[in-house]
Kinemage of the C-alpha trace (Angstrom):
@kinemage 1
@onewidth
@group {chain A} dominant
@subgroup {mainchain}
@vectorlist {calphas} color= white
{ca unk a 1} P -0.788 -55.478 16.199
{ca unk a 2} L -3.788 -54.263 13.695
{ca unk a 3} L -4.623 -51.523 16.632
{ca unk a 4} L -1.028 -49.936 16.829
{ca unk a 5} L -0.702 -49.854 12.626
{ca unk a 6} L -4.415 -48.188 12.445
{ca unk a 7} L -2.327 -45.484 15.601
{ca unk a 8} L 0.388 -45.193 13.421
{ca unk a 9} L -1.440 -44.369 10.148
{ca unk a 10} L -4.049 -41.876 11.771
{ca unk a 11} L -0.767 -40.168 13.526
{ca unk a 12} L 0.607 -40.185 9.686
{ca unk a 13} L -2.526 -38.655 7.959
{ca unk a 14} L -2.749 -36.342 11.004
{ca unk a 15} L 0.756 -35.151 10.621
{ca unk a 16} L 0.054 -34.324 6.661
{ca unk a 17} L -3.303 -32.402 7.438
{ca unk a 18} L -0.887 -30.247 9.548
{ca unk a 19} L 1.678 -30.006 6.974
{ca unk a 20} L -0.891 -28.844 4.265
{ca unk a 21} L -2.427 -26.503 6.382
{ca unk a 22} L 1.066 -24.678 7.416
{ca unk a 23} L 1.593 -24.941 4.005
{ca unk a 24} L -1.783 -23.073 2.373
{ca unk a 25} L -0.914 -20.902 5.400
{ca unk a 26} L 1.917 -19.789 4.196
{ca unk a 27} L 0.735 -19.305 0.355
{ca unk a 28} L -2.017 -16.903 1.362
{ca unk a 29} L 0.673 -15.112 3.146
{ca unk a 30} L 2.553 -14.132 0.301
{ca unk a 31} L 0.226 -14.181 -1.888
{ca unk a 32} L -2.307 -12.020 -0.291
{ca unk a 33} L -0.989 -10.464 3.003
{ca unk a 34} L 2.642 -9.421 2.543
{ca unk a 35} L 1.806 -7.780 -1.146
{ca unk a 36} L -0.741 -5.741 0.751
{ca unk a 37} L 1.842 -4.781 3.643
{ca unk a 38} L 4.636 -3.799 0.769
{ca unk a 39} L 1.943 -1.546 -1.040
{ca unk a 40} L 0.768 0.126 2.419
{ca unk a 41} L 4.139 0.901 3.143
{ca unk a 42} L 5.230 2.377 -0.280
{ca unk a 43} L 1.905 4.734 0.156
{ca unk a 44} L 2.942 6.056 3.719
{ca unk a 45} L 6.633 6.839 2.185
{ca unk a 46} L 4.799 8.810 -0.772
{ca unk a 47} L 2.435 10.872 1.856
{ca unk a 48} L 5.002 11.434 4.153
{ca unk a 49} L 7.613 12.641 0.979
{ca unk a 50} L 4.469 15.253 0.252
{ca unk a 51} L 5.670 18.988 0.145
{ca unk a 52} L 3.672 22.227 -0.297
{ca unk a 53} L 4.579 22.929 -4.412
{ca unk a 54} L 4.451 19.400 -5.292
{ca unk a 55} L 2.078 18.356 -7.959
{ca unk a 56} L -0.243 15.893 -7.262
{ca unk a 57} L -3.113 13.123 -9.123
{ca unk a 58} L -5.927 12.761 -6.853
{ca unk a 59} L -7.538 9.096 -7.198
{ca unk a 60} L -10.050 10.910 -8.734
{ca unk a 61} L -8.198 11.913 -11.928
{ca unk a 62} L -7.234 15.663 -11.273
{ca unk a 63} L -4.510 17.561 -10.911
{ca unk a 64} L -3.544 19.865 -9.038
{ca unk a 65} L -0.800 21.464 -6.913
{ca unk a 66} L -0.322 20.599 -2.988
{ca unk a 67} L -0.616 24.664 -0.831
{ca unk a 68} L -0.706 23.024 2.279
{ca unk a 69} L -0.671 19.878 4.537
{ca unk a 70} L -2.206 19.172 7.803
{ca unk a 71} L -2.263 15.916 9.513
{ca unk a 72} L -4.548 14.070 7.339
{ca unk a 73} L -5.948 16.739 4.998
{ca unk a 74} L -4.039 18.160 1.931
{ca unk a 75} L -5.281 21.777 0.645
{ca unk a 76} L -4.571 21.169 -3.527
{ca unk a 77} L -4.945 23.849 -5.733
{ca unk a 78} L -7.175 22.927 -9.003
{ca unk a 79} L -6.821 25.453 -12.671
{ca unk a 80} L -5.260 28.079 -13.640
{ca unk a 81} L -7.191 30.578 -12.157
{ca unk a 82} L -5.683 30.421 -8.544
{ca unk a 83} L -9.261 29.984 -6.788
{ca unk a 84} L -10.082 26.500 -6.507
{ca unk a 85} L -8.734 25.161 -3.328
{ca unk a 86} L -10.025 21.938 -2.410
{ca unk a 87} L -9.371 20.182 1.187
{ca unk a 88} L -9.362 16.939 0.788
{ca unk a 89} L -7.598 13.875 2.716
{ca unk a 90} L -4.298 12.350 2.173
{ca unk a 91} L -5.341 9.161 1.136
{ca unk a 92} L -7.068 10.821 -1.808
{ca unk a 93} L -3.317 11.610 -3.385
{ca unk a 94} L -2.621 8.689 -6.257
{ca unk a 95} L 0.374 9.720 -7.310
{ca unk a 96} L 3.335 12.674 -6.620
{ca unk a 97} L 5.631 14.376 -8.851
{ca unk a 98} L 8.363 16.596 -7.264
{ca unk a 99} L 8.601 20.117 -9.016
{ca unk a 100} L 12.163 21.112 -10.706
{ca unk a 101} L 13.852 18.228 -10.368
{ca unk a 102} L 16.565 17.728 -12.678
{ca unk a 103} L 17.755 13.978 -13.801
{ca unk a 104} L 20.667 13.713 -11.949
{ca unk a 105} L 18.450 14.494 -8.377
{ca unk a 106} L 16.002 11.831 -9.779
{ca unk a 107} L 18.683 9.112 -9.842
């Protein structure tokens, strides 16, 4: 009778280490995974909204103006003086801003 309780209460404690593990499981999921996933995605829909004219902050800190895209590499144009052309790769754009937009084509 002793050796089917001591069954019973290993089968119990067993049954929690698998509950606690499903359930730190599923914390680092959305604590961890799924924010990354969301912020990945949001980054693909800004480099794939990218237009030659737009103007751009590189993660760098400078602006500049988008002339043309290739696959993975952006040409941005730097100044005022029309020669500084940089290639440099998509991943390197932090941030886009359309040009001539007015409010109502924000909303």
């Amino acid at each position: 009778m002793g050796s089917m309780f001591l069954a019973a209460n290993a089968q119990s404690s067993m049954m929690m280490i698998v509950v606690y593990l499903v359930l730190f499981g599923g914390i680092i999921y959305f604590m961890t995974i799924r924010p990354q996933r969301k912020q990945q995605k949001e980054k693909e829909a800004l480099h794939s909204s990218m237009q030659p004219g737009d103007s751009v902050l590189t993660t760098s800190g400078f602006y500049g103006v988008i002339i043309d895209i290739m696959d993975d590499t952006v040409i941005v144009e730097f100044g005022s003086n029309r020669n500084c052309r940089i290639p440099m790769q998509k991943d390197a754009i932090a941030a886009v801003e359309k040009p001539n937009l007015s409010k109502k084509e924000e909303e």
